[in-house]
C-alpha positions as CSV (number, residue, x, y, z in Angstrom):
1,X,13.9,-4.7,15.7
2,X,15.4,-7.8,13.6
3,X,15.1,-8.5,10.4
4,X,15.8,-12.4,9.5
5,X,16.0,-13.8,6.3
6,X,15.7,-17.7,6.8
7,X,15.6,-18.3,2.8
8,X,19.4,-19.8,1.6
9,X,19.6,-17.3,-1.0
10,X,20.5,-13.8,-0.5
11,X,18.1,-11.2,0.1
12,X,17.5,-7.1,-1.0
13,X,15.5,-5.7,1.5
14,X,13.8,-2.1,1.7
15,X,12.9,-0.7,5.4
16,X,10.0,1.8,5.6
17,X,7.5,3.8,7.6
18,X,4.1,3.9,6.8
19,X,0.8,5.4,8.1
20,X,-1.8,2.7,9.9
21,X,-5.1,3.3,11.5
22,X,-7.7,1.5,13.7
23,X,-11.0,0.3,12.1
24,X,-13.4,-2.7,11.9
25,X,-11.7,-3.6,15.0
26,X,-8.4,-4.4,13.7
27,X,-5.0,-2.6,13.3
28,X,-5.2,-1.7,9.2
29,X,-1.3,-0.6,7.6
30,X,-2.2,1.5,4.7
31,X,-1.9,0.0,1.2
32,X,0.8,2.6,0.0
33,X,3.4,4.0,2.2
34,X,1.5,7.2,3.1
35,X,2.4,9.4,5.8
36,X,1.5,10.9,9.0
37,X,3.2,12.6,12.6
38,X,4.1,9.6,13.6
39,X,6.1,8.6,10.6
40,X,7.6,12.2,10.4
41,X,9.0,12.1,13.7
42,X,10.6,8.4,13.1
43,X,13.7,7.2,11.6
44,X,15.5,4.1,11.1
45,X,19.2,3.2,10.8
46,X,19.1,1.6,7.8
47,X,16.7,2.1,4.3
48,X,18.0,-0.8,2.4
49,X,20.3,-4.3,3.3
50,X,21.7,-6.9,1.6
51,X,20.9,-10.0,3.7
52,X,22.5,-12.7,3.2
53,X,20.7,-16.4,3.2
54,X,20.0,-17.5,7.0
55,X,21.9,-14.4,7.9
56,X,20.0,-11.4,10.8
57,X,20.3,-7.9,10.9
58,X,19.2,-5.3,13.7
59,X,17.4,-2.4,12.8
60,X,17.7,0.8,15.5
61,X,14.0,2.3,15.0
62,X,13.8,5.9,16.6
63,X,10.8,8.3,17.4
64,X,11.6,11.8,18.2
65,X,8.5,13.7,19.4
66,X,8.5,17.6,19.1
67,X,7.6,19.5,21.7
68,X,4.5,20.7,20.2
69,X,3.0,17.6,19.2
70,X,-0.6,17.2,19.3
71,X,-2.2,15.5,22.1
72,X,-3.4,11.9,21.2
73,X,-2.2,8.0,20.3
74,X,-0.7,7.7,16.7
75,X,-0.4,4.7,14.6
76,X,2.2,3.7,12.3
77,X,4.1,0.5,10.5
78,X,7.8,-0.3,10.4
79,X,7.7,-2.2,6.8
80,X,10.9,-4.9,5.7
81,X,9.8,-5.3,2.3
82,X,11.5,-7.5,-0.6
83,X,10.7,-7.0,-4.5
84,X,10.7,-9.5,-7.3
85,X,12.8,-8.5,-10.6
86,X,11.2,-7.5,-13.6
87,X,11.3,-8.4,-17.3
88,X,10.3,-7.1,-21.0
89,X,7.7,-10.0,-20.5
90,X,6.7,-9.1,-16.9
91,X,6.8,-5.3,-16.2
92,X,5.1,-5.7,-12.9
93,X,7.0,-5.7,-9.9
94,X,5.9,-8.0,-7.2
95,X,6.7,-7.0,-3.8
96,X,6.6,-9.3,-0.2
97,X,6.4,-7.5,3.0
98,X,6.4,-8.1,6.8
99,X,5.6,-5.5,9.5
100,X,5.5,-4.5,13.1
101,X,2.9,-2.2,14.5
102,X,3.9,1.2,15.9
103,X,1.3,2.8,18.6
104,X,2.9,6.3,20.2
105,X,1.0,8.0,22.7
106,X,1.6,11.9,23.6
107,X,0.2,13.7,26.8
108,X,0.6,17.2,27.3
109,X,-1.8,20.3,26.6
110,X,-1.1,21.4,23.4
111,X,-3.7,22.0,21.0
112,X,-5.5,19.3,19.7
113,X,-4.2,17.6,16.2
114,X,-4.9,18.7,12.8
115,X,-8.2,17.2,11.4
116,X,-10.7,18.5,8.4
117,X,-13.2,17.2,6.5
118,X,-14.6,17.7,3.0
119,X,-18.4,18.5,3.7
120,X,-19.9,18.9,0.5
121,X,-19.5,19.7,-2.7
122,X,-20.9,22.0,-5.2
123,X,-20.9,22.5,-9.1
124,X,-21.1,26.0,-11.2
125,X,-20.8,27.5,-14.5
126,X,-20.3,31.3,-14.6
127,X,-21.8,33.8,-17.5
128,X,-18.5,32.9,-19.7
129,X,-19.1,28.9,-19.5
130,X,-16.0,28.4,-17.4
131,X,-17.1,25.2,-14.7
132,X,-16.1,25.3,-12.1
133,X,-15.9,23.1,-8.2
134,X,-16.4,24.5,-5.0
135,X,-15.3,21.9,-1.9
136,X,-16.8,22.7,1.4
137,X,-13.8,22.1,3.8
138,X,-14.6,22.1,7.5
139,X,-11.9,22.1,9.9
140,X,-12.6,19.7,12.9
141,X,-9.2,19.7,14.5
142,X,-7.7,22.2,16.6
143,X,-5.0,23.6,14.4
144,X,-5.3,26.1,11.0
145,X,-4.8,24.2,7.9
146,X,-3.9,25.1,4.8
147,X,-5.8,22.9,2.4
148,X,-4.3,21.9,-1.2
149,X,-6.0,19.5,-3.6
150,X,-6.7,18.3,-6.6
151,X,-9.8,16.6,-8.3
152,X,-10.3,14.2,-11.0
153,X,-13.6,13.7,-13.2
154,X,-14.6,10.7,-15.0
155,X,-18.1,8.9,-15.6
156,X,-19.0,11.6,-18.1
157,X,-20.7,11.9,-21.5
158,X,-19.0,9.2,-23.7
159,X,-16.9,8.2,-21.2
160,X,-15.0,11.1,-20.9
161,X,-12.4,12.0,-18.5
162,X,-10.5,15.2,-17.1
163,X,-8.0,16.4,-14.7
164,X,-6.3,16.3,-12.8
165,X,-7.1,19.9,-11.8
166,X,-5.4,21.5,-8.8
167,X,-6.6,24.5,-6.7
168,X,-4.9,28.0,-7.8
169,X,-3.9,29.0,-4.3
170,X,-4.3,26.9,-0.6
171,X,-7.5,27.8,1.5
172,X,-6.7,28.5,4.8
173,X,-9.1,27.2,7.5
174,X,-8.9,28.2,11.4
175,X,-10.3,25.2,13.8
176,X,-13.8,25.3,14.3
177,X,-14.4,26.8,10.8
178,X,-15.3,25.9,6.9
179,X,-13.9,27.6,3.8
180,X,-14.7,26.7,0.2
181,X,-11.9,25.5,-2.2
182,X,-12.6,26.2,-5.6
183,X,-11.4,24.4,-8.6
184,X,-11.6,26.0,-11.9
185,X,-11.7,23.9,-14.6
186,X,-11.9,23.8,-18.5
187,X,-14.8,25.6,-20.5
188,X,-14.8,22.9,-22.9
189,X,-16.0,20.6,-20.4
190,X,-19.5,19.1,-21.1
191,X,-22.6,19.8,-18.2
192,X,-21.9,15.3,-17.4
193,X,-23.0,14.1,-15.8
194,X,-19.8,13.3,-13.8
195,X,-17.9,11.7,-10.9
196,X,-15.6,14.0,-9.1
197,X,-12.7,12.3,-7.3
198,X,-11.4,14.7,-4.7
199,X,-8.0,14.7,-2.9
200,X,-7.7,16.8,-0.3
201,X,-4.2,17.6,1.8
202,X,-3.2,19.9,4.6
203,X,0.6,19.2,5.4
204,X,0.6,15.1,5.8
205,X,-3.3,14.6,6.0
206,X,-4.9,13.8,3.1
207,X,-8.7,13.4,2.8
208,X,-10.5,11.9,-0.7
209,X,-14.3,12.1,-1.4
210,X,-16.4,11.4,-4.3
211,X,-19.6,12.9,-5.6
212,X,-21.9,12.3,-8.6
213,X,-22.9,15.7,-10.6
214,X,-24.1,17.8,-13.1
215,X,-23.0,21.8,-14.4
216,X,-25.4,23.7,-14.5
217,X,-26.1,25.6,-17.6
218,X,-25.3,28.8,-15.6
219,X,-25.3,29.0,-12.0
220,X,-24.4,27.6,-8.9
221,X,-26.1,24.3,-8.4
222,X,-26.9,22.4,-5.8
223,X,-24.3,20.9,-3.2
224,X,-24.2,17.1,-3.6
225,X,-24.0,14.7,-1.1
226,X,-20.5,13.6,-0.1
227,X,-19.0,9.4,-0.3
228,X,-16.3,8.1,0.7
229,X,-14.1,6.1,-1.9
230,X,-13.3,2.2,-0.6
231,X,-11.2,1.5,2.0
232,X,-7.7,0.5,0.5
233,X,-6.0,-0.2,3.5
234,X,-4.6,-3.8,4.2
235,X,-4.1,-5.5,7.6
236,X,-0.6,-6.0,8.6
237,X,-1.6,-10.1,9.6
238,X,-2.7,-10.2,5.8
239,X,0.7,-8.6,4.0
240,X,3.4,-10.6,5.1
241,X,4.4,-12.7,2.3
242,X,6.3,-16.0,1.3
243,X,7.5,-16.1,4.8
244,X,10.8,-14.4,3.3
245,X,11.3,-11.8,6.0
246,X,10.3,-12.7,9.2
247,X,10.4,-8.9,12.3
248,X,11.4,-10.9,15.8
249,X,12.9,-9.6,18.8
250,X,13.6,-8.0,21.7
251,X,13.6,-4.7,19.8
252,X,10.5,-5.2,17.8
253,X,8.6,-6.1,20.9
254,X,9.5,-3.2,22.7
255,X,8.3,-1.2,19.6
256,X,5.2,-2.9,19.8
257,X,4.7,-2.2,23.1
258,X,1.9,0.7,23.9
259,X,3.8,4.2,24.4
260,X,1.5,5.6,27.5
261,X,3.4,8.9,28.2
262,X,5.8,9.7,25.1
263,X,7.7,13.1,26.5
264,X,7.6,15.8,24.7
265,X,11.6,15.7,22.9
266,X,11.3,12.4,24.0
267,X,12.3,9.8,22.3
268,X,10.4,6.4,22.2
């Protein structure tokens, strides 16, 4: 791919991967630079330039797919990204960026990819007082995960906040299954009500879910119903910025391109 700076001033820019998906009909980059495969397996030739005003540079994007990749089309973003300075007056740093859109497809027969949900989640408070949550993780992929996480409460009596609390040990979960993830918390803690912000993460995949509860005085209680926190992704036609770094040719079309049959140790 090129990156072009057609400003007359010289230009710090930062190249990046990032995780994308599909939804609402339209290609969405994540917000933040999270991850997935596909951003694993790729590599560029350069993480930061100095571009002069007018000036191009090409950039050698390269996707090596193991050989036991999951069957199934990933999504990802190449990112040129500038950032404004910052100041005792203005601590926020403002950042402009441009991307291209990465689709990889792999065939083959190995097992499907890695993919879980949080089903449900339930609130208890044993004979000592100590609270405690208990996640309902269900594994919908076709691969054993080994689920980490940590949750977050706020909405409670007062106003209160806590956490974040993370899980004492990974739950392992084969395909096809569910396991409970429990998060012991402090005894302190008030009955809440509260809102639980979950994270969830098995190797690159993350999943977040909220819930709205109350402890029980002692007891398990009943599982509450699972939602999904807002959508923070971005479309990649909606980021680039100030027209400051403009992705063109040959190269980034050809990574735009649809990858139908990426070879296992192939490279893209």
């Amino acid at each position: 791919m090129t990156v072009t700076n057609p400003s007359p001033t010289q230009q710090t820019v930062f190249l990046y991967t990032g995780a994308a998906h599909i939804a609402d009909g339209t290609f969405q980059g994540e917000a933040n630079p999270s991850s997935n495969d596909l951003t694993s397996w790729t590599r560029l030739s350069d993480s930061e330039i100095a571009l002069p005003g007018g000036a191009k540079k090409t950039i050698t994007v390269t996707v090596a797919v193991p050989a036991d990749a999951a069957p199934g089309e990933q999504y990802a973003a190449v990112w040129a990204e500038i950032r404004g300075t910052t100041s005792k007056d203005s601590p926020v740093v403002q950042a402009s960026r441009a991307g291209i859109r990465m689709y990889v497809t792999v065939g083959g027969s190995n097992a499907a990819a890695t993919d879980f949900t949080v089903t449900s989640v339930s609130p208890s408070r044993n004979e000592a007082g100590v609270p405690s949550v208990t996640a309902l993780v269900t594994n919908t992929g076709g691969r054993a995960i080994d689920a980490t996480g940590t949750l977050r409460l706020s909405d409670g009596p007062g106003g209160l906040s806590a956490g974040p609390f993370t899980l004492a040990r990974a739950t392992t979960v084969a395909p096809g299954e569910s396991a409970n993830a429990i998060f012991t918390l402090d005894k302190a803690l008030p009955d809440g009500p509260w809102t639980a912000h979950l994270a969830v993460k098995s190797g690159v995949d993350e999943r977040t879910a909220d819930a709205t509860f109350t402890f029980p005085a002692t007891g398990v209680g009943t599982p509450v119903k699972i939602t999904t926190p807002p959508d923070n992704s971005l479309m990649i036609s909606l980021i680039v910025g100030g027209g400051v770094v403009v992705l063109a040719g040959a190269a980034a079309a050809a990574v735009l391109s649809r990858r139908t049959a990426a070879r296992k140790r192939g490279r893209v």
